[in-house]
N, CA and C atoms as a LAMMPS dump frame, in Angstrom:
ITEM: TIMESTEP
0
ITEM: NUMBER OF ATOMS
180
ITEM: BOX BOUNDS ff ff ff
-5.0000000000000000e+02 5.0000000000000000e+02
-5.0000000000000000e+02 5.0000000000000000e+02
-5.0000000000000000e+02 5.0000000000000000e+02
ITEM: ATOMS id mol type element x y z
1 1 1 N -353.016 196.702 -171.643
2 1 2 C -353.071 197.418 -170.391
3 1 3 C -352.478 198.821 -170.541
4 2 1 N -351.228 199.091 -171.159
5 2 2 C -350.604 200.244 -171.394
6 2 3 C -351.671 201.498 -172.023
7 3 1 N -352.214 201.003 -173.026
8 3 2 C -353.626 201.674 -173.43
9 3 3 C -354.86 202.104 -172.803
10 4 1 N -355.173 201.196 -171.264
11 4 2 C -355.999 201.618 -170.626
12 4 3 C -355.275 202.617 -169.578
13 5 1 N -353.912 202.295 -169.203
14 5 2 C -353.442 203.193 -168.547
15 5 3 C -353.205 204.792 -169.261
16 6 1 N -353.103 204.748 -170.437
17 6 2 C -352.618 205.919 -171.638
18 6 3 C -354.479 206.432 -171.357
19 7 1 N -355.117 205.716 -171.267
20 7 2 C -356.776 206.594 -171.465
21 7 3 C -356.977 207.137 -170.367
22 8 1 N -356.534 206.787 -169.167
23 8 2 C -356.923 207.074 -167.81
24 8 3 C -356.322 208.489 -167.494
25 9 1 N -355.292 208.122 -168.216
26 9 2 C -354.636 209.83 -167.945
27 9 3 C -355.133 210.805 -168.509
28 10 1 N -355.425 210.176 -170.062
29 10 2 C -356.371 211.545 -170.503
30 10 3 C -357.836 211.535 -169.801
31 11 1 N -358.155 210.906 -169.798
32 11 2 C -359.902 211.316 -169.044
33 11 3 C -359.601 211.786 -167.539
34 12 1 N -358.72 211.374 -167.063
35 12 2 C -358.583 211.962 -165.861
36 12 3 C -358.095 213.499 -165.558
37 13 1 N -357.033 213.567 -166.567
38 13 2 C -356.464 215.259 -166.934
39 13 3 C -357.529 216.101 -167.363
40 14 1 N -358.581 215.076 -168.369
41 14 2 C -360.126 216.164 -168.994
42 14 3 C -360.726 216.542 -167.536
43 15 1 N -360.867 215.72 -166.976
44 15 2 C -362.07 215.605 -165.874
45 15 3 C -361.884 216.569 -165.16
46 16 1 N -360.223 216.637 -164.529
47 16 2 C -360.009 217.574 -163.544
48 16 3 C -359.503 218.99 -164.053
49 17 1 N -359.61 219.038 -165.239
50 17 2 C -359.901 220.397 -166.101
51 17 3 C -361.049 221.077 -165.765
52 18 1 N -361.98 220.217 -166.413
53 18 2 C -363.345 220.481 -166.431
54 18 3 C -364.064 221.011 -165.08
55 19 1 N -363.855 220.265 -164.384
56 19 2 C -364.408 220.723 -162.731
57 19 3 C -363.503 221.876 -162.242
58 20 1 N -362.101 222.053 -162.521
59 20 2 C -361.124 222.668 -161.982
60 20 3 C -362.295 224.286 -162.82
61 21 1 N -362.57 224.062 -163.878
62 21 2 C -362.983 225.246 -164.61
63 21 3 C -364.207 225.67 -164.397
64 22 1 N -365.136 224.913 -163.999
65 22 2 C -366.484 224.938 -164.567
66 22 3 C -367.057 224.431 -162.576
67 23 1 N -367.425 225.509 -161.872
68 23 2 C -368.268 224.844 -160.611
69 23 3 C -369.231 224.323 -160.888
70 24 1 N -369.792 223.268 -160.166
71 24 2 C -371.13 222.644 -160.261
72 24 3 C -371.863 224.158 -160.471
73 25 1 N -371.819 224.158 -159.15
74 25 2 C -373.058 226.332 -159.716
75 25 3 C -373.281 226.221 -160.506
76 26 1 N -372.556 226.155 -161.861
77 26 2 C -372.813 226.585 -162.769
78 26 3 C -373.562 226.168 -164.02
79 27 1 N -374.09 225.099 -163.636
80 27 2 C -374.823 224.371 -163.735
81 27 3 C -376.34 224.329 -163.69
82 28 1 N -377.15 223.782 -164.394
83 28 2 C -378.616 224.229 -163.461
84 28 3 C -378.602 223.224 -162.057
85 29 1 N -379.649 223.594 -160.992
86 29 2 C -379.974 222.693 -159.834
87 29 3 C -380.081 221.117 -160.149
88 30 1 N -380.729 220.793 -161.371
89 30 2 C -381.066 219.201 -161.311
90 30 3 C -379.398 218.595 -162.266
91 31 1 N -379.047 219.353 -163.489
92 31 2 C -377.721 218.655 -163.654
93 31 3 C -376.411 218.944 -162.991
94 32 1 N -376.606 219.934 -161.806
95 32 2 C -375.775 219.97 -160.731
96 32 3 C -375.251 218.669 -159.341
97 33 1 N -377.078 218.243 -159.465
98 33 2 C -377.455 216.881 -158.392
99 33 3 C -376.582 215.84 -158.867
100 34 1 N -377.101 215.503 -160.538
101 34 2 C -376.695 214.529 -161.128
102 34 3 C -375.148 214.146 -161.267
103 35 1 N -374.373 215.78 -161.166
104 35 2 C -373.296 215.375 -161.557
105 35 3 C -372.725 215.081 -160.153
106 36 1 N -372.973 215.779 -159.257
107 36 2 C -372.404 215.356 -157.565
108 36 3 C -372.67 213.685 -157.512
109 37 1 N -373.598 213.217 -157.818
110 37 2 C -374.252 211.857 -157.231
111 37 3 C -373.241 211.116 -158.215
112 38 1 N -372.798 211.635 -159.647
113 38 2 C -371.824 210.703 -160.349
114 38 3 C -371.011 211.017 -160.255
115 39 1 N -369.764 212.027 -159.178
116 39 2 C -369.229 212.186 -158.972
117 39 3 C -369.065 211.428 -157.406
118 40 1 N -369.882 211.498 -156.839
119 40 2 C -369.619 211.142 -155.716
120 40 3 C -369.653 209.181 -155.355
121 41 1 N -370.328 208.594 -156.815
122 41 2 C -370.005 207.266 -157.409
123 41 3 C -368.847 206.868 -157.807
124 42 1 N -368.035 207.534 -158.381
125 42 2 C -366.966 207.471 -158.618
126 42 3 C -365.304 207.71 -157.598
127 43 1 N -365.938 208.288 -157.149
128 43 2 C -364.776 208.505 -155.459
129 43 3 C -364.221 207.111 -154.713
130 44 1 N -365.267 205.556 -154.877
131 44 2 C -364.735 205.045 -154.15
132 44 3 C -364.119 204.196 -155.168
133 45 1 N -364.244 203.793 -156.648
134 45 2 C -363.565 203.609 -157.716
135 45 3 C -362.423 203.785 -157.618
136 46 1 N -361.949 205.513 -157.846
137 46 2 C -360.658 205.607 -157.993
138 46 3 C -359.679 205.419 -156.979
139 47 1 N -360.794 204.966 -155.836
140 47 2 C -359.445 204.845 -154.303
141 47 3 C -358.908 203.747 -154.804
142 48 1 N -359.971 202.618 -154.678
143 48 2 C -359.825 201.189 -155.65
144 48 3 C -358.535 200.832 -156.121
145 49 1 N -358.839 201.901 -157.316
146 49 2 C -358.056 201.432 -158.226
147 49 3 C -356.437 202.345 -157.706
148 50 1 N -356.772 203.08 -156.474
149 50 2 C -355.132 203.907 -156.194
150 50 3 C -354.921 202.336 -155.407
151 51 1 N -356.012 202.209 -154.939
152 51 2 C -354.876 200.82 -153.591
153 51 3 C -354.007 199.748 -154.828
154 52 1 N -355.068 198.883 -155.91
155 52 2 C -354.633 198.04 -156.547
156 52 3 C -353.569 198.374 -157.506
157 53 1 N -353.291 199.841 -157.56
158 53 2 C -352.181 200.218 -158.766
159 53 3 C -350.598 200.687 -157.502
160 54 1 N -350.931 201.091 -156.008
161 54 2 C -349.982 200.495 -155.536
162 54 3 C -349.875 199.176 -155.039
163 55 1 N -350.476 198.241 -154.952
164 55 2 C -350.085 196.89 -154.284
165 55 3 C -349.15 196.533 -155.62
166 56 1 N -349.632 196.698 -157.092
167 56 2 C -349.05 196.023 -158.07
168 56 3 C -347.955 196.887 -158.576
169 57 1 N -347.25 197.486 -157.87
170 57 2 C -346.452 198.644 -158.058
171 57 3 C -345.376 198.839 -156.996
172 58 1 N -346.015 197.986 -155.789
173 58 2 C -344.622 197.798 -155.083
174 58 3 C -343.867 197.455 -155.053
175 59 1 N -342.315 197.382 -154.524
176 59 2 C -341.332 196.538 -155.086
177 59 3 C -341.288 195.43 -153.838
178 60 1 N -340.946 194.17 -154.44
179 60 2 C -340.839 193.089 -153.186
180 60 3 C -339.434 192.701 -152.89
């Protein structure tokens, strides 16, 4: 688990590099679509996984 948590940070630090740097714009029109629509797939994922990493993270 420590390892999937150690990957998450890096793909997540790449990711929000990448967008932080690079606007969709900039992009052509059709791999602009693509990346919104897999971006916008992924939005309810990481809530997901924010609820289940605090439930298992609270203290009782």
């Amino acid at each position: 688990m420590s390892d999937d948590v150690r990957r998450m940070h890096q793909v997540g630090a790449r990711l929000e590099a990448r967008l932080l740097a690079t606007p969709l714009e900039a992009f052509t029109p059709a791999a602009a679509e693509l990346l919104r629509d897999a971006l916008g797939r992924l939005r309810p994922v990481l809530r997901s996984l924010d609820e289940v990493i605090c439930s298992a993270t609270e203290a009782e």
